[in-house]
Each structure stands twice: as C-alpha cells, then as structure tokens.
C-alpha positions as CSV (number, residue, x, y, z in Angstrom):
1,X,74.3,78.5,116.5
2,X,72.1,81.4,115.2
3,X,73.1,83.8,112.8
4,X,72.2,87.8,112.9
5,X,72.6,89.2,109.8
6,X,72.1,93.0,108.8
7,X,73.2,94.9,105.5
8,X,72.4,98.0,103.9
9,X,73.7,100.9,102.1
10,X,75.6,98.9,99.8
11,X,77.1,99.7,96.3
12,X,77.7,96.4,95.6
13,X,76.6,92.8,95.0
14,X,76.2,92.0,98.8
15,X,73.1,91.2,99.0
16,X,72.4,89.1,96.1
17,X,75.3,87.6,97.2
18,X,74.1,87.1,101.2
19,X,70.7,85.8,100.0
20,X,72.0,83.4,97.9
21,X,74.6,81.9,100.6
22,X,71.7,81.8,103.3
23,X,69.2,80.0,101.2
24,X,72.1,77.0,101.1
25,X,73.1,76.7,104.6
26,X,69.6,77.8,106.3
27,X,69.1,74.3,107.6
28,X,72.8,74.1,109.4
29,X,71.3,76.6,111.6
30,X,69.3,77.0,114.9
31,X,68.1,80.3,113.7
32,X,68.1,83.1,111.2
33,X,67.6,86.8,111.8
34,X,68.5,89.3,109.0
35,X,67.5,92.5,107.5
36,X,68.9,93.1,104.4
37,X,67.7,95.8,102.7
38,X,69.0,98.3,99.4
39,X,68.9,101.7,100.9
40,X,68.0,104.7,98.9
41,X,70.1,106.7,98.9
42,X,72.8,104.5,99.1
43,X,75.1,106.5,101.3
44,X,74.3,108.5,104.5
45,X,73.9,112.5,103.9
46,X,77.1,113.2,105.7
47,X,78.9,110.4,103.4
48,X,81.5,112.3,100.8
49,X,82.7,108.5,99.7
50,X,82.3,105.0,100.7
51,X,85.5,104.8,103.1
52,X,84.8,107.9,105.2
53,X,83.4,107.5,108.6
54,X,81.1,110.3,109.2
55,X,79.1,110.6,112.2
56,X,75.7,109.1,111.1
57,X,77.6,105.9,109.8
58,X,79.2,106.1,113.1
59,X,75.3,105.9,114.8
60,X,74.1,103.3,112.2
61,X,77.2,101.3,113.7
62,X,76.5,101.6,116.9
63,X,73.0,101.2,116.5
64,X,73.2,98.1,114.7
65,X,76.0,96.5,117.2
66,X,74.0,97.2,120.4
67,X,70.9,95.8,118.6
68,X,72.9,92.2,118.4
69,X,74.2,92.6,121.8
70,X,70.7,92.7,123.6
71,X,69.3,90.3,121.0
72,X,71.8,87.8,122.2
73,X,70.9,87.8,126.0
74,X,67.3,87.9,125.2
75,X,67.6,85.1,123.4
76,X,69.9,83.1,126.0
77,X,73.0,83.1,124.1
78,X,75.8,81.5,125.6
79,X,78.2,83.6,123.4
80,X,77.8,86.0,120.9
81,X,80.7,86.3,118.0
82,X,80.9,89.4,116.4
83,X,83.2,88.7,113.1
84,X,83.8,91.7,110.6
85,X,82.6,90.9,106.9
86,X,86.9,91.5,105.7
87,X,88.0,88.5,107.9
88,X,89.6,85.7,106.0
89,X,89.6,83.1,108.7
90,X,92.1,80.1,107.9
91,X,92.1,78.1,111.0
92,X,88.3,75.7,111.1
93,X,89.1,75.9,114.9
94,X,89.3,79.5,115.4
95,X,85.4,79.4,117.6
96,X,86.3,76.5,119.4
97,X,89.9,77.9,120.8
98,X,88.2,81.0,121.7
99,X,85.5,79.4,123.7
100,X,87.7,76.6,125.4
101,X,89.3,79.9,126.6
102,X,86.9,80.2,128.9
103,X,87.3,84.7,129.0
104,X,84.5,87.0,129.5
105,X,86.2,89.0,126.1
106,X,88.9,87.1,123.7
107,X,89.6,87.9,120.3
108,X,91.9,85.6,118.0
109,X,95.0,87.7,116.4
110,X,95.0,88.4,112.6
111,X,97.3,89.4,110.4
112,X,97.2,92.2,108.0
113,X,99.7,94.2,106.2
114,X,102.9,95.3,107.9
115,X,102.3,96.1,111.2
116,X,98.8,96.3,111.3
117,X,96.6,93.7,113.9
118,X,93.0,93.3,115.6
119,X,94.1,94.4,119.1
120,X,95.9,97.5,120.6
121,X,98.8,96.9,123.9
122,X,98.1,100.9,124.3
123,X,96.0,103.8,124.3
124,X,96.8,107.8,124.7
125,X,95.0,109.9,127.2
126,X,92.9,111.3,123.6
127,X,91.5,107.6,123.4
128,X,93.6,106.4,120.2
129,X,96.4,104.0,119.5
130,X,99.4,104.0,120.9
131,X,102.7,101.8,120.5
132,X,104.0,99.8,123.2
133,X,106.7,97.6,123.9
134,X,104.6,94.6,124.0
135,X,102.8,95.0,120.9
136,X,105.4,93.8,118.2
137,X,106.4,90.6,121.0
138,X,102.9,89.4,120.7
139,X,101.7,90.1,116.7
140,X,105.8,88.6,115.7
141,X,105.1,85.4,118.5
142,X,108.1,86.0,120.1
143,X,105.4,86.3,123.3
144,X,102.8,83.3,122.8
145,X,99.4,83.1,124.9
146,X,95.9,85.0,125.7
147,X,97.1,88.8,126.7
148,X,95.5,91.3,127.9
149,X,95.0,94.5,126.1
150,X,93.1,97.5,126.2
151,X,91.6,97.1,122.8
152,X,90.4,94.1,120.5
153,X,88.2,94.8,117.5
154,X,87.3,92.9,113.8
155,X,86.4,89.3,115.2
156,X,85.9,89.3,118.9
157,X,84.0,86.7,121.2
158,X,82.1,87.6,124.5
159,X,81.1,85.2,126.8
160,X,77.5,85.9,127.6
161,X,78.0,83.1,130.6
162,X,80.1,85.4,132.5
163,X,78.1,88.0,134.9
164,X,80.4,90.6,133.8
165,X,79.1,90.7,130.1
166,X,76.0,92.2,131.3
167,X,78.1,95.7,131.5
168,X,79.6,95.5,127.9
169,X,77.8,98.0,125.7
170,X,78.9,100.2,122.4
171,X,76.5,102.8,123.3
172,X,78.6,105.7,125.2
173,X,75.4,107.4,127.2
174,X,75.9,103.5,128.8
175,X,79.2,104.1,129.9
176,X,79.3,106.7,133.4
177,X,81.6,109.8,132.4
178,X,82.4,108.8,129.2
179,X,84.4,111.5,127.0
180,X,85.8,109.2,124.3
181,X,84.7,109.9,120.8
182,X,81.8,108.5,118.5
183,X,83.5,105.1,118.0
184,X,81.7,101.9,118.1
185,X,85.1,100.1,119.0
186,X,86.4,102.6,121.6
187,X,83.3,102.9,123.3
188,X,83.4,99.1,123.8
189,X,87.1,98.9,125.1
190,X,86.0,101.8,127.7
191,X,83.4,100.5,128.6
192,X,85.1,97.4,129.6
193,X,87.6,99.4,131.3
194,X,85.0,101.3,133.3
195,X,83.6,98.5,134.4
196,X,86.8,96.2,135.2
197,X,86.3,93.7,132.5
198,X,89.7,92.6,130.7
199,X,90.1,91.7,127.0
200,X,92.3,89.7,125.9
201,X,93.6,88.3,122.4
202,X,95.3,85.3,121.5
203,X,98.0,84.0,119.1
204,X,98.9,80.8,120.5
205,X,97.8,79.6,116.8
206,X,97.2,81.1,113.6
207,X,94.1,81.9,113.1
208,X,93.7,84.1,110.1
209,X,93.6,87.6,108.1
210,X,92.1,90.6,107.3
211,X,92.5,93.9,105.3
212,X,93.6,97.3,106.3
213,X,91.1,99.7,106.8
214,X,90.7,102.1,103.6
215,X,91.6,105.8,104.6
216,X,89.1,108.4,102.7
217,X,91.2,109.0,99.8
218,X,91.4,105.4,98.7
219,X,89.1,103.6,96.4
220,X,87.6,100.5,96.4
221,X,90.4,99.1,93.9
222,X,92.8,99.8,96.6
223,X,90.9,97.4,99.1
224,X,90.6,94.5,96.5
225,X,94.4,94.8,95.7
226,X,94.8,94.6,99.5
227,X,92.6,91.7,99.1
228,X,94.9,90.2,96.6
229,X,98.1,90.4,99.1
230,X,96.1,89.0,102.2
231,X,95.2,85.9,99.7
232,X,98.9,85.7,98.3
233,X,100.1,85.6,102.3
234,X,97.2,83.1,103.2
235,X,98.5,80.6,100.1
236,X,102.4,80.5,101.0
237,X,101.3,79.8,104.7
238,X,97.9,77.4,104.8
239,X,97.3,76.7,100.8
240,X,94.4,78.5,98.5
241,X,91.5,79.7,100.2
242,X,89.0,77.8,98.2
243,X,86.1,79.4,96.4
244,X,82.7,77.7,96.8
245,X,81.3,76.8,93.6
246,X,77.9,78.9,94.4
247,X,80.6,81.8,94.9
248,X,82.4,81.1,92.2
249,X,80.2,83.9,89.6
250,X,81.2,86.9,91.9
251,X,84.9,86.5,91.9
252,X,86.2,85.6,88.4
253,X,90.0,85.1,88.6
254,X,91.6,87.8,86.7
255,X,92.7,87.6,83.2
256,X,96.5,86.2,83.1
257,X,99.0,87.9,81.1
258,X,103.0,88.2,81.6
259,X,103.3,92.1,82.7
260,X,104.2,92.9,79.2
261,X,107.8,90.8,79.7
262,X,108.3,88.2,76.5
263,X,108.1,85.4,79.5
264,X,107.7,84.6,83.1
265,X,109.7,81.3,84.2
266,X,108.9,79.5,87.4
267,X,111.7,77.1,88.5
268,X,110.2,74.1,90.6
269,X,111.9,70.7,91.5
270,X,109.5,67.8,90.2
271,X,109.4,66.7,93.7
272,X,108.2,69.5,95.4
273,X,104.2,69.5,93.9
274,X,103.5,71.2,96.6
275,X,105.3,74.6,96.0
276,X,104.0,74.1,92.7
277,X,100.7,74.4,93.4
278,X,100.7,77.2,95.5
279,X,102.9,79.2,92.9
280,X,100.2,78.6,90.5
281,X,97.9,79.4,93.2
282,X,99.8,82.9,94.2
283,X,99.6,83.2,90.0
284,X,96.0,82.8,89.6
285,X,95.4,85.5,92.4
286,X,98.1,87.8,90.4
287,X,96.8,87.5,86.8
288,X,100.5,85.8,85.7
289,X,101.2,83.6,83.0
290,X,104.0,81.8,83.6
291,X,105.9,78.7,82.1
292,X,106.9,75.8,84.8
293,X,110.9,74.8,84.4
294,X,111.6,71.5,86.0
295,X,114.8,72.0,88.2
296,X,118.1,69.8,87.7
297,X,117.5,67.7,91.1
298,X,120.7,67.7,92.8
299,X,119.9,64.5,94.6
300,X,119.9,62.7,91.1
301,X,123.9,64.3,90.2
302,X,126.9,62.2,90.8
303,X,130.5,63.2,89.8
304,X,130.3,60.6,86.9
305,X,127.8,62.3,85.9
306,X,128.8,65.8,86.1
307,X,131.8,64.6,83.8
308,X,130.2,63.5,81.1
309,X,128.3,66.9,80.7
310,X,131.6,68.2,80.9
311,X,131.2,70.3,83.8
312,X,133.9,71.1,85.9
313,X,134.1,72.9,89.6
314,X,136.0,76.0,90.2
315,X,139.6,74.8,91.8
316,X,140.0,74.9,95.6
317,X,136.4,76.9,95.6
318,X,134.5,76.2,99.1
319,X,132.0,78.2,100.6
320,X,132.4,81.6,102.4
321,X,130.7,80.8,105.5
322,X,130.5,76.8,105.9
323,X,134.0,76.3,104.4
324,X,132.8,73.2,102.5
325,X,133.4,72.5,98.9
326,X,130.0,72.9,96.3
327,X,127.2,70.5,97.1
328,X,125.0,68.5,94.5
329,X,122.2,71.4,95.7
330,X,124.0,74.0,94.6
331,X,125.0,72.6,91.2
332,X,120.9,71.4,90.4
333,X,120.4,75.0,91.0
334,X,122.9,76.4,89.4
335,X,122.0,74.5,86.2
336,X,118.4,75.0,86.7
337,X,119.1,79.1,86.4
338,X,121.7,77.9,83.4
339,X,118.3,76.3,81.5
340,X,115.9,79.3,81.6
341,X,119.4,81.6,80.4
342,X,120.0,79.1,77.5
343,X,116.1,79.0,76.9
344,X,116.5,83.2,76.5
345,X,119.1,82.9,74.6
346,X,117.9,80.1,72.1
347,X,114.1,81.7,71.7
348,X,115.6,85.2,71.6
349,X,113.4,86.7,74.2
350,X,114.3,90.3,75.0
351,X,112.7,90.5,78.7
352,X,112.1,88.4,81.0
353,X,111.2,87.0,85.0
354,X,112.7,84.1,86.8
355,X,111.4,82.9,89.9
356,X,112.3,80.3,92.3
357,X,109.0,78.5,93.7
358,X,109.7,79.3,97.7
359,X,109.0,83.4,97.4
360,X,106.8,85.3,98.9
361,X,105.0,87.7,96.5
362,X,105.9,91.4,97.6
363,X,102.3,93.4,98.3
364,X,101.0,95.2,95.3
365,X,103.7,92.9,93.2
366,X,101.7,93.6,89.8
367,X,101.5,97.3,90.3
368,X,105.0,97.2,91.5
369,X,106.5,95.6,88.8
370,X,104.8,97.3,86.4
371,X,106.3,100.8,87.7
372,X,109.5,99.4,87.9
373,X,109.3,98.2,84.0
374,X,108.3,101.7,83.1
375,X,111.3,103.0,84.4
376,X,113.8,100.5,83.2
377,X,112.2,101.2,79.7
378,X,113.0,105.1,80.8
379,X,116.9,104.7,81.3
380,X,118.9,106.1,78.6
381,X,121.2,103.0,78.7
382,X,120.3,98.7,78.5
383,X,120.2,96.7,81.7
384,X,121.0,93.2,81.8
385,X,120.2,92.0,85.3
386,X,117.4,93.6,88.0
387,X,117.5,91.7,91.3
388,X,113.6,92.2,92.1
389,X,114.4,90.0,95.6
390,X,117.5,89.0,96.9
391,X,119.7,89.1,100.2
392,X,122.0,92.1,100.6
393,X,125.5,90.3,102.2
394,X,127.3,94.1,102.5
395,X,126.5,97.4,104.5
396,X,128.2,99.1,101.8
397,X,126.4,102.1,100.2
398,X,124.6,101.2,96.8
399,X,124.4,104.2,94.3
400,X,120.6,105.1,93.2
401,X,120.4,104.9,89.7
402,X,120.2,108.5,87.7
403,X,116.8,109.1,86.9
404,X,115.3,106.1,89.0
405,X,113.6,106.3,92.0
406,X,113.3,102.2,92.8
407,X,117.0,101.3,91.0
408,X,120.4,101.1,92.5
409,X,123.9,99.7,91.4
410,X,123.6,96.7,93.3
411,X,125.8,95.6,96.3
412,X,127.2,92.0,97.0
413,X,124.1,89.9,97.4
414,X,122.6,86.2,97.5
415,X,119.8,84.3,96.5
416,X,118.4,84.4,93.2
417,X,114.7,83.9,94.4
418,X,113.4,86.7,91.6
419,X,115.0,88.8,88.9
420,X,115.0,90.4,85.4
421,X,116.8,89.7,82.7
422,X,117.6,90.8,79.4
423,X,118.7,89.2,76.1
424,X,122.4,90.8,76.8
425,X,122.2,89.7,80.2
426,X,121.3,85.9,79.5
427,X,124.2,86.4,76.9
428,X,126.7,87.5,79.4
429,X,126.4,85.0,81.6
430,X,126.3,82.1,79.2
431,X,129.5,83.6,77.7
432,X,131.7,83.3,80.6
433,X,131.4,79.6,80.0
434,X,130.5,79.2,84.0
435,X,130.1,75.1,84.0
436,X,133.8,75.0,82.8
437,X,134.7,76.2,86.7
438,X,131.5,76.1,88.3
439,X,130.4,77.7,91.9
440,X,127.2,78.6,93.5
441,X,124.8,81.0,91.0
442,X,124.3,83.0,94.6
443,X,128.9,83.4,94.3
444,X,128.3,83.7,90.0
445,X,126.3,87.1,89.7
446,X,128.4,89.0,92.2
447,X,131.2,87.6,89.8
448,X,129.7,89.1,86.7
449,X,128.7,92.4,87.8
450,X,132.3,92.7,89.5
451,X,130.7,93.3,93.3
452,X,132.3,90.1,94.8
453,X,134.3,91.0,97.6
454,X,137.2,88.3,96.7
C-alpha cells in the first residue's frame, strides 16, 4: 500500500500533526508521496471563511483529486482508496470488504447525524440531492447489501483492475456534454453515469462515521462539537476510539465539571463493567463529572429478604402490559433510584442528574442541557422533577410550559433512563413512603405527578 498525501491552506495543527504520524509508520509502507506545505495566505482570495466552498477551492479540489487519480494508474495501482480526513472508521475490515467486493466503484456506508450518509439513491434534473424511497431502507438496514446509487462520496474505493475505471475522472472538460456544476463529487458520479459505470455502497456491516459538512455560517467549534456526538455514537456501539499516545498532545480531553448541578449520579449494576466503561468513556468525551452508584442487583433479592428491609409490594399490583406481578428487576431498580433520592436528601443537594448506564447521549447534550438549566432557573415557580429522556406511553396533548420553549407538563411516560431533580422533588418522593407498597419506579412517577391513567 502507498500512501498520497497532500495538505495545504491550513489554520490548524495539520501538518505538524501529519509529519509527525508519517515519520512513525513510514516503514509499514510501500511508498510515500506527500506535499504538505503552509500556504500564504492561508485561504484562497475568493474564501470569506474556512467552510465556504468558493470556486477556486472548488479547482484546488479537483485539481488535487485528478492528480491522485492518474498517479495511481501510472503507478500500476490495483486500487486507489480515496478516504476523507473527517472519517472515523470503526471496522479494521472496512478495505478488505470493499475489495473482496470485487466492483469497479464501492463505497462502505457511514453514519452521521440524523439522516445524513456518504451516498445519494437520487438526483434532480439541476444535479443535486434528492430523496427517494430507497434511501432511508438502506442507511436504517431494513435493505442489507452492495446497491447501486447514483452518488457515493467521503471514502470511496475504485478498482483500477476493471477496464471501466479508465473513464472515471473529476475533471468536467473530461466528461462529453457535461452541464453539471463545479463539484469535485458530482462531476465524478456523472461522469460515471456518462460512461455506464455503476456505484454502489454497502452496509452489509458497520463500518464507521463521519461529520456533517459545516454550512458557511458555522464555525469550527460547531464541527468539533459534531465531533463530540459522532465519538459519543461510536462508544455506545463499538467501545472508545482509542487515542494513540503520539496523538495524545493534540486532543487533551476536556476539563470535567457537573454543568453547574451540585451532582451527576450514574447508576450501574457491578456486573455490567462494561456499560461502565463506556459511560465513563461517553463522560470523558463530554467534560462530566459524575459519581458511580452501584445498583441494588435484583438477582441477589429474595422475598426473605425484602422482609427484613421491611419492604412491602403494592396489593394485587401486576403489570399493565405483561399482567405479571413485580419482578426482583424492577425492585433492584426501583431501590437503586431510592439510593441516589435518599443520597439528595441526606447531603442536601439542591440540583441534580441521574442516569441509568444504557443511554445514548442526545447530540450537543452539554449545550443542551445547559440551555435547558437556564430556563428552569428562569421559571417563576420551583420544579421538582425534569424528565430529560423518557418514553411517552400517551398521545395525549402535553401543555408547554409558560415562558419555556423546551418544557412541558409531562404526559404518562416510562423509563427513568435521565432526569433532574430537585431537593423538593427527592423529598416528595421519599415522603410517600413508596417501599411500604412498592411498584415499578417507571408506574411511581406517573403516581406522583398525578398523570397515571389508573
């Protein structure tokens, strides 16, 4: 494998950065071929900010993509593998799926935020994106396999093997009776139109991530926040994405604090490490300071048991939907919750978060939060209880809150996966003496704020 390496224009630590990571893996290498060079000035004339494509960084593009292209079959490339710098892979196989694949153009699918992937199912007559019917099938795997599609872009393997390659180009005076626009990855899907080659991408795995592409109005903070929630997705589903030591200087985790609550509580059975980890993981990535509560195990609870601690279950209680009395699961958690409210209670705390250790962090969780504090602090009466992720059982409307534009009165809901409480509210609910007639916490807070349909 060679690599072909060019960077310029940069505002940042890239090349320090590039030079330092060739000069350690040189030797696993056939060959090396890079230009990296500061440019002065450091942005193209027709440049009003670092996200806007204007048409000379349009050219450089271009320029630079063709220049790899022909570099390759000079050199007798069998493939060439053009991978954008944001890609996070996560799967160590990714290369060797897309070659075994044996098609002249095959890109593996990444995730981004909402919506957002490396490929396109459609495009209007004006030569942009357009949503199809197959698209959401194939980025949510309810369609798995190697598809064709009219566009694939960000990491994207051509097989130089193939006869057809030859006609691939990102030059448009290449392309007979092109009228697309200056666009490095359009010109490359028409081009492969024109000339009847098909591309195809593939989720029959998971392969990795990347981040949204930064519209002109949005600042280089905004991408490394984006950063932040592709790394928070990329924990939950394969574990952390390790730093190497020798880029360990460049990316100093971020100061931890507790989003100016008194405490953040993390419940975590003591035999699930695993969620553990990657909770303290997702909390490194997030800045959070948070205290680990070991969960009451349900598997270790008996009825002896339970009867010495003098808890006792609500009479002829069973469960809405499975019509089964309260299992030992249900009361671990139900006196895990019951620990972090006594723990309020006992140290006085006036604010604070409790999260289970199965979440997903929401994207942009700090900022988020942080909004949402300020307008809790903004209310003209206390709160003792802010669902910040639950399940919503009822279609029933559920009144905004005066004043608030994230707040409502809430509805019926389960799961007690993330929420706020107050001093008052840990009060409350340690007040109504819940382990004398004890249910699910899920059944409990409906209770308590008096939405339970029965």
């Amino acid at each position: 494998m060679s690599l072909w390496i060019r960077s310029d224009h940069n505002e940042d630590n890239t090349l320090k950065i590039l030079r330092l990571w060739l000069s350690s893996v040189e030797r696993l290498y056939h060959s090396i071929n890079t230009e990296l060079r500061s440019s002065n000035p450091k942005r193209f004339i027709d440049e009003s900010s670092p996200t806007q494509w204007s048409p000379l960084r349009f050219d450089h593009l271009i320029k630079l993509k063709e220049e790899a292209l022909v570099y390759a079959r000079h050199a007798w490339a069998d493939f060439i593998w053009f991978l954008d710098a944001d890609v996070l892979l996560t799967n160590m196989d990714t290369l060797k799926d897309m070659v075994a694949r044996d098609l002249t153009v095959s890109s593996p699918m990444l995730r981004s935020d909402g919506l957002y992937s490396n490929f396109w199912c459609g495009m209007t007559e004006s030569f942009y994106y357009k949503r199809t019917e197959d698209y959401k099938p194939i980025l949510q795997l309810e369609r798995i396999g190697c598809f064709e599609v009219p566009m694939v872009h960000t990491a994207v393997l051509i097989n130089l093997r193939h006869q057809a390659s030859q006609n691939l180009t990102f030059v448009a005076s290449k392309v007979p009776y092109y009228s697309g626009p200056k666009d490095d990855i359009i010109t490359f899907a028409l081009a492969a139109k024109h000339f009847g080659v098909p591309l195809h991408i593939c989720n029959e795995a998971s392969y990795g991530y990347f981040t949204l592409p930064l519209e002109e109005n949005q600042s280089l903070i905004f991408d490394e926040a984006q950063l932040v929630n592709i790394r928070l997705e990329a924990i939950v589903d394969h574990g952390d994405l390790a730093l190497s030591e020798l880029m360990a200087p460049f990316a100093p985790p971020p100061e931890r604090d507790t989003l100016g609550l008194d405490k953040i509580f993390m419940i975590n059975l003591k035999r699930r490490p695993d969620r553990r980890l990657k909770m303290m993981q997702c909390f490194n990535q997030l800045g959070i300071e948070a205290i680990n509560v070991e969960a009451v195990d349900g598997r270790q609870l008996n009825e002896s048991l339970l009867e010495s601690m003098g808890i006792r279950m609500l009479p002829n209680y069973e469960d809405p939907y499975h019509k089964r009395p309260l299992t030992m699961g249900e009361i671990g958690c139900f006196l895990s919750h019951y620990k972090v409210w006594q723990k309020v209670v006992e140290d006085n705390l006036g604010q604070v978060l409790v999260l289970e250790d199965d979440i997903r962090f929401e994207n942009f969780f700090r900022s988020k939060l942080t909004h949402l504090m300020a307008e809790l602090s903004s209310l003209d009466f206390s709160w003792d209880l802010v669902y910040v992720g639950r399940k919503k059982l009822q279609s029933e409307d559920e009144p905004p809150v005066q004043t608030s534009k994230n707040l409502v009165w809430v509805g019926y809901s389960y799961w007690t996966l993330g929420y706020l409480l107050s001093q008052s509210g840990a009060r409350k609910l340690l007040a109504a003496q819940p382990l004398s007639k004890l249910l699910p916490v899920d059944e409990y807070l409906p209770i308590m704020f008096d939405r339970h349909p029965e």
